[in-house]
N, C-alpha and C positions, 0 to 999 in steps of 0.2 A: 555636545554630540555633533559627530558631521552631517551634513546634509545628503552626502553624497555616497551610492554606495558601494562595498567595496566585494569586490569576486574574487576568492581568492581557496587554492587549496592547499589539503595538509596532505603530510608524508604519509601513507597508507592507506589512504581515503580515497573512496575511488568514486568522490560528489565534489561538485564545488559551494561554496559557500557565499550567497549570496545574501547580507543581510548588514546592518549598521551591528549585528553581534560583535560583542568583546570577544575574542578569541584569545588574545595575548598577541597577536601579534601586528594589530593596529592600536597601538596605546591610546588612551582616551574617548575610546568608542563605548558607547552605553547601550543596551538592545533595545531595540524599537517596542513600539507596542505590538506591532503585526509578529517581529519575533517572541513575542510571548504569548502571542495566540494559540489556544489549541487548533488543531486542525482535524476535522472531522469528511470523510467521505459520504455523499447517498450515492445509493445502486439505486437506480429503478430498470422496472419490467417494460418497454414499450415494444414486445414482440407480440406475436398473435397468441401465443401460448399462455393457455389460461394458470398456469404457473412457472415461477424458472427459481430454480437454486444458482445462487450469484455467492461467491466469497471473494476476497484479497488477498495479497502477498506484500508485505513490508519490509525494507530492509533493517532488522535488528541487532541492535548495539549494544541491547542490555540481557540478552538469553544468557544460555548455558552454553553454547556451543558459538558463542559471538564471536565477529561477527557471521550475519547471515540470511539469505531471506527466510521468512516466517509467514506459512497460510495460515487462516481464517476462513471459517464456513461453516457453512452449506446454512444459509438461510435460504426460505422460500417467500417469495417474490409475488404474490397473486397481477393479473396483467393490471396494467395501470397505476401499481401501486410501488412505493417507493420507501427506502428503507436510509436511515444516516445513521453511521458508524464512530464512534469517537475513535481519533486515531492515535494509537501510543505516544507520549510524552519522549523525545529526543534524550539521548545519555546527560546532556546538560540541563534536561526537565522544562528546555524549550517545547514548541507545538513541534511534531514531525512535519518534516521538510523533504522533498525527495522524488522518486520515484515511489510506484504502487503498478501494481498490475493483477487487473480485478478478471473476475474468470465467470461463466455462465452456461447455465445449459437446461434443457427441458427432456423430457419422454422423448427419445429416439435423437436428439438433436446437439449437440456444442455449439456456441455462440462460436465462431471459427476468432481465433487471434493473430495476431503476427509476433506479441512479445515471446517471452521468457518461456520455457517451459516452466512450469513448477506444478507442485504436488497436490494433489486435492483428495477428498474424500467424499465419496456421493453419498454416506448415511449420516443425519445427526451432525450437530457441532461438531468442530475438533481444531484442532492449533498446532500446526506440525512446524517443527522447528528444519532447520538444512531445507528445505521445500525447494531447491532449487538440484537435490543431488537426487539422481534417478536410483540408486541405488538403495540410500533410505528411504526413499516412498515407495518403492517396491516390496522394500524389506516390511510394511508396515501394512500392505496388503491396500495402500493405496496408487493412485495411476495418477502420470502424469498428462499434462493439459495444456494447450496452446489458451494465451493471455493478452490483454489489450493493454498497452501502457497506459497510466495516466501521469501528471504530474503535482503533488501535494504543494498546498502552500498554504498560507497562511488562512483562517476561513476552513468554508464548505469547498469540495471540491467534490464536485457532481460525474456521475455515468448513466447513462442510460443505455440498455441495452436495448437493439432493433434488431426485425428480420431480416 
C-alpha cells in the first residue's frame, strides 16, 4: 500500500477521488481503513426554534434514475437536540464520500442557504429521487429549497443549524 495519496478523476464523474482506493487505475493500491468507513451525518437544532425539520440531499449512484441527487426528510429536530444519519454505502459499498447538502426550517422560517436548490417535502418522511429537477418536485406536489453544502468523509460529519 502507498503512503501517499492519490486525487484523481474518472470520465463521467463529476467528483474527484481522493483516497489510497483501488480504482484500476493505480495498480497496487489497497483501500484504506477510513476508505471503508461508513460515513454518517448529525443535523442538529441550535436555533431559537423550539423545533425545526432538517433533511439531506446525496449524490446517488445506485437509484433508478442514476445517476442523481437524492432527498431525505423531514425529521424534527426538538431545539438542542441533535440527530445522526447513516449515510448510504458508495456503488463500490465503500462509506459515501462527497458532497451533501442538508436543508432546515421551522413555522414561518427557511434556514436560508447558498447551495443547490433541491426538493423537499414539509409532511412526513419521504425520499425523492431527481431532487435536484424542479420539474419533478413540482410534479410531486413538493417545493424546491435553498441548501447549505457540506462535505462527507470518512466518519461523522456534523451540522448544526443556527439563527
Amino acid at each position: 500500500m502507498h503512503d501517499t495519496l492519490k486525487i484523481h478523476t474518472h470520465r463521467g464523474l463529476d467528483y474527484a477521488v481522493e483516497s489510497n482506493m483501488h480504482c484500476g487505475v493505480h495498480s497496487g493500491l489497497m483501500p484504506s481503513e477510513a476508505d471503508m468507513q461508513p460515513a454518517s451525518l448529525t443535523l442538529c437544532n441550535n436555533t431559537s426554534a423550539p423545533k425545526l425539520s432538517v433533511g439531506y440531499a446525496y449524490w446517488d449512484r445506485r437509484g433508478r434514475y442514476t445517476p442523481n441527487w437524492r432527498s431525505k426528510g423531514h425529521w424534527i429536530l426538538a431545539r438542542g437536540e441533535c440527530e445522526t444519519f447513516a449515510l448510504p454505502t458508495s456503488y463500490d459499498h465503500y462509506g459515501y464520500r462527497g458532497e451533501l447538502y442538508v436543508f432546515g426550517g421551522h413555522r414561518g422560517a427557511l434556514i436560508p442557504g447558498r447551495g443547490k436548490q433541491i426538493c423537499v417535502w414539509g409532511f412526513g418522511n419521504y425520499e425523492q429521487p431527481l431532487a435536484d429537477d424542479s420539474s419533478a418536485c413540482t410534479k410531486n406536489g413538493y417545493r424546491m429549497m435553498p441548501t447549505t453544502r457540506v462535505e462527507a468523509f470518512a466518519g461523522e460529519v456534523r451540522h448544526a443549524f443556527s439563527d
